[in-house]
N, C-alpha and C positions, 0 to 999 in steps of 0.2 A: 504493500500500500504506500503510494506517493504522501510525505507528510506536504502538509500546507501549512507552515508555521503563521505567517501575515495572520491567514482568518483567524486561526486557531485563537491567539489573542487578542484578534478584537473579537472575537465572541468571549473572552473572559473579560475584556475591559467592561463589556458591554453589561456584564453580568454584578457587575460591581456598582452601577446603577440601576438596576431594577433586576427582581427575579425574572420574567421576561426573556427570551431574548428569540425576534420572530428572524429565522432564516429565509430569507426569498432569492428565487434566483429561476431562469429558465429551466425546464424539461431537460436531465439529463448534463448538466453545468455541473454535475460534480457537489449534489448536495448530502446527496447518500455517505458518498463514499466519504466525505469529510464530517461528517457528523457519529459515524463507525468508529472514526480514530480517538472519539471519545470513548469509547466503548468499555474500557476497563473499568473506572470510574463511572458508568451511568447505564441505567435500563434503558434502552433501545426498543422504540416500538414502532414497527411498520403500520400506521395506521388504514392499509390499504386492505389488513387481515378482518375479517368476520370476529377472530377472536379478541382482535383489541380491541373492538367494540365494546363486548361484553363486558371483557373485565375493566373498562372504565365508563361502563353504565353507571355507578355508584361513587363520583367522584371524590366523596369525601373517606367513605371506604376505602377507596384506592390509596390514594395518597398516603392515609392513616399508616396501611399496610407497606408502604413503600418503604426497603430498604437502603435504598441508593438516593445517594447526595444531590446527584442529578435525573430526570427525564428526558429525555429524549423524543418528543411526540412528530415521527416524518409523514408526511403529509395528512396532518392534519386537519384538513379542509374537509377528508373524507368520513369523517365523524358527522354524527347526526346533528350536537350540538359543542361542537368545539370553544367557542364562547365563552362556555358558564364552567367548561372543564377547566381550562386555563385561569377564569375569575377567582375560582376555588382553590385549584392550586399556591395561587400566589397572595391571597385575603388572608389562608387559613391554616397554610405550611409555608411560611417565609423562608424557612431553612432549608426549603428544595429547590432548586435551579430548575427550572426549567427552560430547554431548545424546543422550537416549534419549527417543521419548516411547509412551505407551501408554494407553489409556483408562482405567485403573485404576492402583491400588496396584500395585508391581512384581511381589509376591508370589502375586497374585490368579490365575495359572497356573503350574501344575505342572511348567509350561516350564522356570521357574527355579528349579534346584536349589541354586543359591547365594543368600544373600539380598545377597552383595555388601556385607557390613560394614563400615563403614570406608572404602570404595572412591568411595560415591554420596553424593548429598545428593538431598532430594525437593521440589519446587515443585510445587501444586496450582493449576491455572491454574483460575481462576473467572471466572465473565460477565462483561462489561463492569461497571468499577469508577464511584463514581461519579467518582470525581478522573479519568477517560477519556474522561469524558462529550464536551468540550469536543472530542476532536479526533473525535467521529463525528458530525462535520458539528454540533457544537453540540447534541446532540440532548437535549430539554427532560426532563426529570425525571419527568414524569409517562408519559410514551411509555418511558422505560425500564423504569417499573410496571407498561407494560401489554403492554409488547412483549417484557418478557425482556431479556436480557444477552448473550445469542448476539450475533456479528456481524453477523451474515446477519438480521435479527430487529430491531435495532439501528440497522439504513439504511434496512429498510423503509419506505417510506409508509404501507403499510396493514398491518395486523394479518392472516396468511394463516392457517386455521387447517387448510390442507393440509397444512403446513410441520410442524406440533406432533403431527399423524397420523403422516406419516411419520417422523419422527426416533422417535417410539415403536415403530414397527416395527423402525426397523432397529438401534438400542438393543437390542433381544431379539436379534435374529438374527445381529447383528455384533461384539456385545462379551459378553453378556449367555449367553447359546446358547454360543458359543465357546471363552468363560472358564470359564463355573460350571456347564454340560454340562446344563439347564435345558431340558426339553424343551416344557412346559404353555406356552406363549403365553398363554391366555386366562388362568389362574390367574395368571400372572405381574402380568401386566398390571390385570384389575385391581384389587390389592392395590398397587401403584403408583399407580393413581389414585384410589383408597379415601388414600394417602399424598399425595396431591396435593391432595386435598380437604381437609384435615383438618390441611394441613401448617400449622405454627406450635403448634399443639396438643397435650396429653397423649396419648400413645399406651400404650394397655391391650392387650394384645397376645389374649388370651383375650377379651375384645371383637370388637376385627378379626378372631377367626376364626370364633365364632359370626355377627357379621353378612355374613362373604364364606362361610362353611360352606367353610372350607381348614382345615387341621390345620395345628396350633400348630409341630408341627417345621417343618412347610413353610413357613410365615411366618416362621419365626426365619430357616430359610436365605436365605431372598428379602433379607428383611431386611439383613442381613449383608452379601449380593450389593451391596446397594444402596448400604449404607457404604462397599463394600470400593471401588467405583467413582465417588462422589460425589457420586450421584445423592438421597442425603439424608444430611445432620446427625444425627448423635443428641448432643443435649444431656444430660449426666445432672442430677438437681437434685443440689444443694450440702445438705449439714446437719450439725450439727456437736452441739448443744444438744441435740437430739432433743424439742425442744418445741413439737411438732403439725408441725414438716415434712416436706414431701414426702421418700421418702428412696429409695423403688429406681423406681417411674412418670418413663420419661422424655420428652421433648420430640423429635419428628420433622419437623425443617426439610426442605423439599424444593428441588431446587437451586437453581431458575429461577423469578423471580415470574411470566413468560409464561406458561409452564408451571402455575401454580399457578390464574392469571387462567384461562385458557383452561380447566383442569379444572372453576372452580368456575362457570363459564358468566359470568363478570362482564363483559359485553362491554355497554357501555360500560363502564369504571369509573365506580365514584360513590365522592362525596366520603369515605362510612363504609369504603370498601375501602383508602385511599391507608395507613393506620395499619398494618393487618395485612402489608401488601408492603415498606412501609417499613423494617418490622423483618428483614423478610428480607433488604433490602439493606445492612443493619447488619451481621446475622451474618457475610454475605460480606464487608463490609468488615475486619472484626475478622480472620477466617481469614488474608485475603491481607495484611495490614499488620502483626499477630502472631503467626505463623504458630507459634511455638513455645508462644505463650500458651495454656492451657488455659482453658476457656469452659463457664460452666454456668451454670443458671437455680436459683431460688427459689421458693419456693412452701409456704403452709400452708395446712394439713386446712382450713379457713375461706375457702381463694380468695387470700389477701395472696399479692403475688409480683413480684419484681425480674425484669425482661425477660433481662439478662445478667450474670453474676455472671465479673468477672476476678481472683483469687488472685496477688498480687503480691508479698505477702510472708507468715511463718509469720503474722503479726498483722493482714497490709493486706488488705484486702477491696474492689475497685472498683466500685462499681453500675453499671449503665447501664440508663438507662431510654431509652424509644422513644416520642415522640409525636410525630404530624403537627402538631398543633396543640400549644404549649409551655402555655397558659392553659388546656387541658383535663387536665391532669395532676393526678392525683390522690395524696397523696403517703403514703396509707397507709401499705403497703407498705414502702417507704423508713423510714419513720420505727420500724415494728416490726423493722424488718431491724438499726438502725443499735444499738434498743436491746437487741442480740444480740451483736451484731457492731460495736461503733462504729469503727474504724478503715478508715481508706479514702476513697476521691474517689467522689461521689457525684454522674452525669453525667446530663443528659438529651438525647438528642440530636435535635434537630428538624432539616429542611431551611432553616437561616435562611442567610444568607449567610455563607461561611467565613470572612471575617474580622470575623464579630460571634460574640461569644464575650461573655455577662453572667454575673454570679450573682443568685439572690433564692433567700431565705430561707423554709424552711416549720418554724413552731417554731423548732425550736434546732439544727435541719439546715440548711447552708450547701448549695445545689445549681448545680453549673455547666451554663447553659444554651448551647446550643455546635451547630456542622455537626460528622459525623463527621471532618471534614478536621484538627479540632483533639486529635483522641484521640493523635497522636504524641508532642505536647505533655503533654497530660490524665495519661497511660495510663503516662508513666515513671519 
């Protein structure tokens, strides 16, 4: 079993704030098998069994009887009333920890009529990071562009695009179907991969429904579905000046670059694709490393535009720009952004080696050139 140290303790940090602690993460992202390597220390229950049902029909019985420090409750969505188990849990045995996990947001079924306030804290378990690289067999940087972040995706040798079929089916029919009562498959679907295609991109929503001929309510709900499960980003832009920028058009990241690869047919990668995936392994780094940071993009009526916009203080403004290549960066953008908004670290981040971290100068803008590994640093 591959360890995942990062999660491992933010799920303890997390725990040190509330008994609580809801694991979400897509179908098959590795929530199982990281939730296992608790295993010594904690009862493990597959709540997908008939018989975990039963024996936590009685939840205050259960608990009472529970010998372990920890719980473990894996997809607990599929409980009758998940809710008032976890309410109890944590009202009535403080000294139990308890892991929940579920494919989505916890909120995302009707299941729960508590939102548990105060009680949980939330971890979004995302793809393979790149700081995890190393312990999946070493696996090189460009295979994780093209393979995806999954684990299963991840150890591969070869690229399966059986694999990328079926986890889209059963995506609809097991999380998607079940949560948000979505009956269209084929409508569902694809406006998903109309978002696979397109992902890193402006999303016009009155657009996508003219070219998929689906009604705008139905794309807003899908839509929503798709946030509410994390199966895409929405970026909103930043604006502030109201001087030609973008201000309600937002940006829709899609989870997985395999997933992105695989929809836009790029099999081989070529060198003009590594840019566009790169940036996606960015956002996911930003999410799982500043999970409370708020993230948005830039952009004016003209095209100028900052790849990722971080708000760090009422005055600090962080940039970050994304190139595969550091010498093809062009610093327009930046340089209009800064004379808006000058306050702030302004970062470019390429694949260089993490412990080479430069600056160089464009004008009278200082830029740090850096691996995302140094944004802990950068970023605080």
């Amino acid at each position: 079993m591959i360890e995942r140290p990062f999660w491992i303790k933010r799920i303890l940090a997390c725990w040190k704030e509330a008994p609580i602690v809801w694991l979400a993460g897509l179908r098959r992202v590795g929530k199982t098998t990281l939730v296992k390597s608790l295993k010594e220390q904690a009862m493990y229950l597959n709540c997908d069994l008939p018989a975990v049902a039963e024996m936590t029909a009685q939840p205050e019985l259960f608990f009472r009887n529970c010998q372990f420090p920890v719980v473990i409750f894996d997809e607990i969505h599929q409980l009758a009333d998940p809710s008032r188990l976890l309410k109890i849990g944590a009202d009535e045995f403080p000294h139990i920890k308890i892991l929940a996990t579920g494919s989505s947001t916890l909120a995302a079924t009707d299941k729960f009529k508590d939102s548990l306030t105060g009680r949980k804290r939330s971890v979004h378990l995302t793809p393979v990071l790149l700081d995890e690289l190393p312990a999946f067999q070493q696996t090189p940087l460009l295979k994780r562009l093209y393979h995806g972040g999954f684990p299963q995706t991840v150890m591969e040798t070869h690229k399966s695009e059986g694999f990328y079929r079926e986890w889209m089916d059963s995506f609809f029919s097991r999380d998607i179907q079940r949560l948000f009562g979505f009956r269209d498959f084929s409508k569902f679907t694809l406006f998903f991969e109309y978002l696979l295609r397109q992902s890193g991109g402006l999303f016009e929503l009155a657009r996508a429904s003219s070219e998929l001929g689906i009604s705008r309510p139905t794309l807003e709900n899908y839509l929503q579905a798709l946030s509410i499960s994390h199966a895409v980003t929405i970026l909103r832009p930043f604006h502030k000046s109201g001087l030609k920028e973008l201000v309600k058009t937002p940006k829709v990241y899609a989870f997985d670059t395999g997933f992105v690869s695989f929809a836009r047919g790029w099999d081989p990668l070529r060198p003009s694709d590594y840019g566009q995936l790169w940036e996606h392994l960015i956002l996911e780094y930003l999410q799982a490393h500043f999970p409370e940071r708020s993230i948005h993009f830039w952009r004016t009526s003209t095209g100028l535009e900052i790849d990722f916009l971080v708000p760090h203080s009422r005055d600090r403004l962080d940039c970050i720009e994304c190139k595969w290549d550091p010498r093809k960066f062009a610093p327009d953008g930046l340089i209009t952004f800064r004379a808006l908004y000058p306050h702030g670290r302004n970062i470019l981040l390429s694949p260089v080696e993490p412990a080479i971290s430069y600056q160089k100068t464009f004008g009278a803008l200082e830029v740090t050139i850096a691996s995302p590994h140094a944004l802990k640093t950068l970023l605080k």
